[in-house]
C-alpha positions, -999 to +999 in steps of 0.1 A: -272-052-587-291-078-605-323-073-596-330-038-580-355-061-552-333-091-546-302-089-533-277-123-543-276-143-510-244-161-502-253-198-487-229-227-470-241-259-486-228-279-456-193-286-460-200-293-494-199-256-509-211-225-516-244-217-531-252-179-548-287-174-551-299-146-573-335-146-573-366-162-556-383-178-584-373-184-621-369-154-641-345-145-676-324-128-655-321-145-627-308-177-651-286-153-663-271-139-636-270-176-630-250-189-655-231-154-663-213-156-627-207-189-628-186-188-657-165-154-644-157-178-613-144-207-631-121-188-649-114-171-624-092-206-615-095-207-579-083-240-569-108-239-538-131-247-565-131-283-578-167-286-591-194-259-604-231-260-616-258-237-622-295-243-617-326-220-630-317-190-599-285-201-582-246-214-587-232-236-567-196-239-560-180-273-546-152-262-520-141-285-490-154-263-463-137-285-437-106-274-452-117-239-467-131-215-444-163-204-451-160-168-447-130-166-472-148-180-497-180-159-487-159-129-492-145-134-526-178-139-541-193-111-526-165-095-540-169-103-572-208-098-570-204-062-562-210-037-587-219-059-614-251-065-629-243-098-632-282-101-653-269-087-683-230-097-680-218-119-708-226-155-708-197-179-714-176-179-743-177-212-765-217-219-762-236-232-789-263-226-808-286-259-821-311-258-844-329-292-839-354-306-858-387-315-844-424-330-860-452-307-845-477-327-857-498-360-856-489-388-831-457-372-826-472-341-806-501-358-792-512-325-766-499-294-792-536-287-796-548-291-759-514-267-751-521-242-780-562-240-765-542-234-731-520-207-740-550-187-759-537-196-791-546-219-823-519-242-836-505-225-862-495-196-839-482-226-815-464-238-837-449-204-852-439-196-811-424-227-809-405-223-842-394-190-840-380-187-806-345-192-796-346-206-764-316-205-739-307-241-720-316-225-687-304-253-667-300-292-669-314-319-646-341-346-633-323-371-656-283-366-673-281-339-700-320-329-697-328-293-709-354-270-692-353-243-723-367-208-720-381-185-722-413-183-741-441-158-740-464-149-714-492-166-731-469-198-726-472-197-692-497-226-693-498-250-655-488-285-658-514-309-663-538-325-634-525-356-634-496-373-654-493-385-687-480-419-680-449-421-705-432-395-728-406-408-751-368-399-752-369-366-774-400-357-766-409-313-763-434-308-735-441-276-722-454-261-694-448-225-674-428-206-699-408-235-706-402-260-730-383-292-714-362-317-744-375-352-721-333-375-724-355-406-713-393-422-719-408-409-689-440-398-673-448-362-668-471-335-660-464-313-689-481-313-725-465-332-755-462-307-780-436-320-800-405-346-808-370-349-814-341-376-825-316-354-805-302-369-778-293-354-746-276-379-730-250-403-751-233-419-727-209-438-752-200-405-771-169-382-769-196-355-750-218-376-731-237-339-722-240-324-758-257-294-744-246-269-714-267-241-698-262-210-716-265-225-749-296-217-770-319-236-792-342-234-822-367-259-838-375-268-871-411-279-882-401-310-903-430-337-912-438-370-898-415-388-928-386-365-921-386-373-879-388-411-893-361-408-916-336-390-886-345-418-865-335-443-887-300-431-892-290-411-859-270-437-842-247-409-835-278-392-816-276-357-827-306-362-846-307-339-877-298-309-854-267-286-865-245-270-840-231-236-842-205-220-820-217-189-807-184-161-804 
């Protein structure tokens, strides 16, 4: 089992799929699990499947359930669930590790001291969590290609702001609840600014338009003011600075 006090539950989506929920709220192995089963069932080839996803507790499997029966497909997941503790199965082969850059200072991580105060902690250990982790895409969404990355410490889990801050720019780290978000768009948000980026999470014009896929992990790189400048100035493929590695 995957978690000894959750049992996976095994949900119709209309008749749009399946949906295989493994916990109740957002845990490092219930992303896991997440991601992990996903990938068994795609290569698993079953051509009920046209379409799959993972979110930050659940997989979701598009099948034409006016065409498929429910049940059948009900069954061969629970098939495949049993026996398995799918929270510490392998993740996908082929994922990546990034190590990004990112300026964790000045203008360019306006709330890194209000979010260090938050966590209990002063900036230079905010900045040496935020450095030395290697954070795992948990899942992408609320705009194309957009990261939620964890897990960080307990101290980290810090609640979103109040109110919202009323525009982030593409790039930008912010951080709330564990979790360190990589914002693909200038928007507002509820979570503290602690950092920015040149990378790009959504190039729509590129060969990958989604450069990064859940299960792939990510570490920063404390580079200055200057050094975020001179990335921006010659990124216009939009991997700013950051180097991929494929993980075996």
């Amino acid at each position: 089992m995957t978690n000894p006090t959750y049992t996976p539950k095994i949900q119709s989506v209309g008749l749009n799929g399946v949906l295989v929920t493994f916990g109740e709220r957002a845990t490092d192995a219930a992303n896991r699990a997440a991601i992990a089963f996903r990938g068994a069932v795609d290569d698993q080839g079953w051509t009920e499947v046209t379409e799959s996803s993972s979110t930050l507790v659940s997989a979701f499997f598009r099948v034409d359930l006016a065409e498929h029966r429910f049940d059948g497909i009900r069954d061969q997941l629970a098939d495949m669930l049993a026996g398995q503790d799918w929270s510490n199965a392998p993740l996908p082969a082929g994922r990546s590790l990034w190590t990004i850059p990112a300026a964790f200072g000045g203008s360019r991580a306006p709330q890194l001291a209000e979010a260090a105060e938050a966590a209990g902690l002063d900036e230079a250990q905010a900045l040496a969590d935020l450095t030395a982790a290697r954070l795992r895409v948990l899942t992408l969404g609320f705009a194309p290609g957009q990261p939620y990355l964890g897990t960080l410490g307990e101290a980290w889990n810090i609640p979103r702001q109040v109110g919202l801050t009323p525009n982030v720019p593409a790039g930008a780290l912010v951080a709330a609840v564990r979790q360190v978000c990589l914002f693909a768009k200038d928007t507002p948000t509820g979570w503290r600014h602690v950092g920015q980026t040149a990378f790009a999470c959504f190039r729509p014009n590129g060969a990958t338009p989604f450069p990064l896929s859940p299960g792939d992990e990510i570490q920063f790189t404390d580079v200055s003011e200057a050094e975020l400048a001179r990335i921006e100035a010659h990124n216009s493929d939009g991997a700013g600075g950051a180097v991929q590695e494929v993980l075996a």
